[in-house]
C-alpha positions as CSV (number, residue, x, y, z in Angstrom):
1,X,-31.0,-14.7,28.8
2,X,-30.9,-16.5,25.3
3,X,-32.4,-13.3,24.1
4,X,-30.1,-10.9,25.1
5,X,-26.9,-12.8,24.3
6,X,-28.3,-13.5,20.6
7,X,-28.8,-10.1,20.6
8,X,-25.7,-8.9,21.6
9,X,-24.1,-11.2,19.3
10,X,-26.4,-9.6,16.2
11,X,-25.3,-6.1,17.6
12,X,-21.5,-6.6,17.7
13,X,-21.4,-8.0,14.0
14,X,-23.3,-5.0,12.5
15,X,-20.7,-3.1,13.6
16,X,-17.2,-5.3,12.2
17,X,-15.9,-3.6,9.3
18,X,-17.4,-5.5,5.9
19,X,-13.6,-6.7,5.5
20,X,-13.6,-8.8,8.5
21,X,-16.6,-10.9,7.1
22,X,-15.4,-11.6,4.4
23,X,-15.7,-14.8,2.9
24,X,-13.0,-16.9,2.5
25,X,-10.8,-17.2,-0.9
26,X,-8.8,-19.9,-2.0
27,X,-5.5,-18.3,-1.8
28,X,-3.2,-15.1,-0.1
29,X,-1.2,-13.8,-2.5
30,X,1.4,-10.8,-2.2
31,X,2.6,-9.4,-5.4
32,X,6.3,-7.8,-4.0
33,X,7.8,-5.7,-6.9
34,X,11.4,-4.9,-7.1
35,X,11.5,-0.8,-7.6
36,X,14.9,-0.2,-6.6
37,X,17.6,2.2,-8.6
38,X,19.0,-0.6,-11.0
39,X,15.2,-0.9,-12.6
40,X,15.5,2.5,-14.8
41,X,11.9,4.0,-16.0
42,X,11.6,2.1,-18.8
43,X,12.3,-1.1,-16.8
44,X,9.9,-0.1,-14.4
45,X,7.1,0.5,-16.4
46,X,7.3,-2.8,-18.6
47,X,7.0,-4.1,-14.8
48,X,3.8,-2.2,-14.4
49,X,2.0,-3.3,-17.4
50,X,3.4,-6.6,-16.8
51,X,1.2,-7.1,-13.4
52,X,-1.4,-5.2,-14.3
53,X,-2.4,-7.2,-17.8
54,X,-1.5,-10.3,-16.1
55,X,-4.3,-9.9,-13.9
56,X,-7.2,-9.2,-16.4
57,X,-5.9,-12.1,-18.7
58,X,-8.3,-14.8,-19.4
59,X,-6.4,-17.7,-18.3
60,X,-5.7,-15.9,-15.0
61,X,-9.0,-15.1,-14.5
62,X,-10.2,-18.7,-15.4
63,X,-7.1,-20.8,-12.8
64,X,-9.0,-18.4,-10.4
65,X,-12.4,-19.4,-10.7
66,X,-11.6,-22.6,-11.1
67,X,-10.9,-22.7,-7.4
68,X,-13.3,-24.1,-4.2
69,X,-14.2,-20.5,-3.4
70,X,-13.1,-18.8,-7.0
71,X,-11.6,-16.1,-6.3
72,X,-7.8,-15.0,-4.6
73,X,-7.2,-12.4,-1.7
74,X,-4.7,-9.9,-3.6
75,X,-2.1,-7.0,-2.1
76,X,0.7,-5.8,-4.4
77,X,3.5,-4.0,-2.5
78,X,6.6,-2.3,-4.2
79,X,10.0,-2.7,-2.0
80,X,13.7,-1.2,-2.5
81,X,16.2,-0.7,0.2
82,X,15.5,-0.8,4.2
83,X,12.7,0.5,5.6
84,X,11.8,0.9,1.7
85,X,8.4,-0.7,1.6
86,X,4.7,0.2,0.6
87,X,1.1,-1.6,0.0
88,X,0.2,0.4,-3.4
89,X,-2.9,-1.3,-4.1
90,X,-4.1,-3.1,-0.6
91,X,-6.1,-6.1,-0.1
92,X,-8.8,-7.0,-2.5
93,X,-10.6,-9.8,-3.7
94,X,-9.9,-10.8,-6.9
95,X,-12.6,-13.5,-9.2
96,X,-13.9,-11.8,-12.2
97,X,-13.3,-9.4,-14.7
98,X,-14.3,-6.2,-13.3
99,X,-12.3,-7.0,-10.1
100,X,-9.2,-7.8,-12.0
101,X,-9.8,-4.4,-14.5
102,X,-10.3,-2.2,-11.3
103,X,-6.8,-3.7,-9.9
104,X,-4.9,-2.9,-12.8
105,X,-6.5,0.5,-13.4
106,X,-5.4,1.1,-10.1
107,X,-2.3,0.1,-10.2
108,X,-1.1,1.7,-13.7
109,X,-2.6,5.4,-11.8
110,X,-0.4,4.7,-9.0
111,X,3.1,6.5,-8.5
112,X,6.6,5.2,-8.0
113,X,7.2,4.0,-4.8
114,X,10.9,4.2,-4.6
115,X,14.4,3.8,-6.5
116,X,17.0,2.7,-3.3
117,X,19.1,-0.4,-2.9
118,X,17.6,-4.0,-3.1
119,X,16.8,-5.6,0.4
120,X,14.9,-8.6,-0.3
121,X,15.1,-9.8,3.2
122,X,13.1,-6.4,3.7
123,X,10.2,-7.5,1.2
124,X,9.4,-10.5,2.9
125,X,9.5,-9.2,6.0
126,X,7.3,-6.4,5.6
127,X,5.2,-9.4,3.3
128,X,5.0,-11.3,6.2
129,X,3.2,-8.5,8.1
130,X,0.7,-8.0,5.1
131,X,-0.5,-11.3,5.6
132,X,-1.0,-10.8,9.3
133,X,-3.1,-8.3,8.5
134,X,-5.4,-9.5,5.5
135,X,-9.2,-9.5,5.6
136,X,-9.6,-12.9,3.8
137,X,-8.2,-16.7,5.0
138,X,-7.4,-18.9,3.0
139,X,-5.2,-22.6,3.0
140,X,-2.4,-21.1,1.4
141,X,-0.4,-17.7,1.5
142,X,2.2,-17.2,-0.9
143,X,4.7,-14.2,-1.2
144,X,5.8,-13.6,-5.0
145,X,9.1,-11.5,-4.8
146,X,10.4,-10.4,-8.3
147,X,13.4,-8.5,-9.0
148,X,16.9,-8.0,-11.0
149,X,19.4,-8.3,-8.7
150,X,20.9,-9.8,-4.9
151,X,20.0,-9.0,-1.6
152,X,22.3,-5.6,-1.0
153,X,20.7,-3.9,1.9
154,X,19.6,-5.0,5.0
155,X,19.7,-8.5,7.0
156,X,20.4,-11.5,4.7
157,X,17.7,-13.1,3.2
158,X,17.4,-17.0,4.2
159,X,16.6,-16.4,8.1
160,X,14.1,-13.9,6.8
161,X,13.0,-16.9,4.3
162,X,12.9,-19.2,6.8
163,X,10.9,-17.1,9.3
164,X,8.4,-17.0,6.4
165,X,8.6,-20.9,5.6
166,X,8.6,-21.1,9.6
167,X,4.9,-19.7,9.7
168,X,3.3,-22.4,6.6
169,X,4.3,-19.3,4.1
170,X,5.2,-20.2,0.4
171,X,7.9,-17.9,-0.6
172,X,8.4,-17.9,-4.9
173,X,10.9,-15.8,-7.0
174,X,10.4,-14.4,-10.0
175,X,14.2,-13.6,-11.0
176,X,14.6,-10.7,-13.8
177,X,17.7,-11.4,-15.8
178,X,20.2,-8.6,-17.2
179,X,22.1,-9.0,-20.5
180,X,24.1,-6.3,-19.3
181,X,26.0,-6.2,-15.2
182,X,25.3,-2.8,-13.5
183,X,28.7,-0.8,-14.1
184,X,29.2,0.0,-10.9
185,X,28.2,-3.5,-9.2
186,X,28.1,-6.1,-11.6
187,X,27.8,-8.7,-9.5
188,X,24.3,-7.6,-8.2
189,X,22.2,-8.2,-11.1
190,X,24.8,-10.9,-12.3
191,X,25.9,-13.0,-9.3
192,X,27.9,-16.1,-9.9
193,X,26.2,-18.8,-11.0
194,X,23.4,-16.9,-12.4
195,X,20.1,-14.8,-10.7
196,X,17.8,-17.6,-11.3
197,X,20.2,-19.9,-8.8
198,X,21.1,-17.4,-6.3
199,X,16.7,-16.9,-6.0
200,X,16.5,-21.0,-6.0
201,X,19.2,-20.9,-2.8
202,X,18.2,-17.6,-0.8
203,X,14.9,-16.7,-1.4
204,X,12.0,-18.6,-2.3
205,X,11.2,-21.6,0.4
206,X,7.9,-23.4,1.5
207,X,5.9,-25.7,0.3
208,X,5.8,-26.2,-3.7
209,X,8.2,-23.5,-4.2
210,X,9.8,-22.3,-7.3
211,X,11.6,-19.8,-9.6
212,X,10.5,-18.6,-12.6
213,X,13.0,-16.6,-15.0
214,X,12.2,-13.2,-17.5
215,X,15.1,-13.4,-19.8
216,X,14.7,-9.5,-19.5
217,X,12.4,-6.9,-19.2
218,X,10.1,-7.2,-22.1
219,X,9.2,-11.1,-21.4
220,X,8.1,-9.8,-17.7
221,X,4.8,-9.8,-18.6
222,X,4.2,-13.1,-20.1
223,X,6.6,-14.8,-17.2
224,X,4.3,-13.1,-14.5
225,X,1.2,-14.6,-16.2
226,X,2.9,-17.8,-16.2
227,X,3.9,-17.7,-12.6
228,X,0.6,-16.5,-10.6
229,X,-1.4,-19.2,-12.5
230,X,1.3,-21.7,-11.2
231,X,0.7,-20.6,-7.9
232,X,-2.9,-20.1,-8.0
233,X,-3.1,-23.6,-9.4
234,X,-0.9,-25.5,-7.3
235,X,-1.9,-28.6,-5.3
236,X,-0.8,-31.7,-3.4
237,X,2.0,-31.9,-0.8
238,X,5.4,-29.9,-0.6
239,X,8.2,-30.0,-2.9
240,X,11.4,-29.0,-2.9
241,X,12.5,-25.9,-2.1
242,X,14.7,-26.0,-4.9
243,X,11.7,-27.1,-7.5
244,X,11.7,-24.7,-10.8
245,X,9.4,-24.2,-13.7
């Protein structure tokens, strides 16, 4: 009887997808990108480049491997208005060079998701489902939202935040400043009070949360460097929610 169980047991692993035994990593990380209409082509590109050297840079690669299990699960999703949102590179395991170069070859091939309206409450939400869904576990899953402006479209973002927070999620912000308000909606990319405060009271939530601030476009890049090794490196107990760096 010991026999045939064993042997069942052998027979139903060999045929789980390779995903599904996959070893653990030390953290779950979705990369949410702001594509919506206020992020022109320019914009959007020195977004692009931004994530995708970020990942292949040494001090990324070395906060990762410094880890118990050295290496990170990894989806990068692009969001704009409602119903707006889509995995462009899916979950993959990210600890050495040629796994960081293959994401960002990836990503620079990919296309343009979108250029809608902003809902942020959208991006976690369909965030939250990524991690449901991810091959890896992990102690920690963080969401990274970066973008320019408010939340225009959609629900309002705290309950959506707080769902998030609700389920041991670490929600952080990345906000994008303007010199310049939109024209037509200046108070979207320049709220009252600044972006950087209105991401530090809506949107980011959980343990050791934070908001880090590009004073524009072309200081993405090094600001998203700075921000995934934060998360990738950070330990010990919750903070608060309204912690910056």
């Amino acid at each position: 009887m010991i026999t045939i169980v064993v042997g069942l047991v052998v027979a139903s692993l060999a045929i789980v997808p390779a995903a599904a035994l996959a070893a653990d990593v030390d953290l779950l990380l979705v990369l949410a990108a702001d594509v919506s209409r206020s992020i022109d082509t320019t914009k959007f590109q020195l977004q692009r480049d931004g994530y995708a050297a970020a990942m292949s840079d040494s001090r990324v690669l070395e906060t990762i491997r410094a880890g118990r299990q050295g290496r990170i699960g990894l989806t990068f999703v692009e969001w704009s208005g409602v119903g707006a949102q889509r995995v462009v590179i899916d979950w993959t395991a990210i600890g050495d060079t040629a796994s960081a170069k293959d994401f960002g070859d990836r990503l620079a091939e990919a296309p343009r998701s979108f250029a809608d309206r902003t809902s942020i409450s959208g991006a976690i939400e369909f965030s939250m489902a990524q991690l449901a869904r991810a091959p890896f576990s992990a102690p920690r899953q963080t969401i990274d939202i970066s973008g320019d402006g408010t939340n225009n479209s959609g629900p309002d973002v705290a309950p959506l935040r707080d769902a998030a927070v609700a389920k041991g999620i670490t929600v952080n912000g990345l906000a994008i400043l303007s010199e310049s308000p939109l024209a037509w909606n200046p108070e979207h990319t320049n709220p009252p009070g600044g972006l950087d405060t209105y991401y530090r009271n809506n949107v980011i939530g959980g343990p050791s949360a934070f908001v880090m601030v590009a004073k524009d476009f072309n200081s993405f890049g090094q600001a998203i460097i700075s921000k995934i090794i934060a998360e990738v490196a950070q330990a010990g107990g919750p903070r608060s929610w309204a912690a910056t760096r």
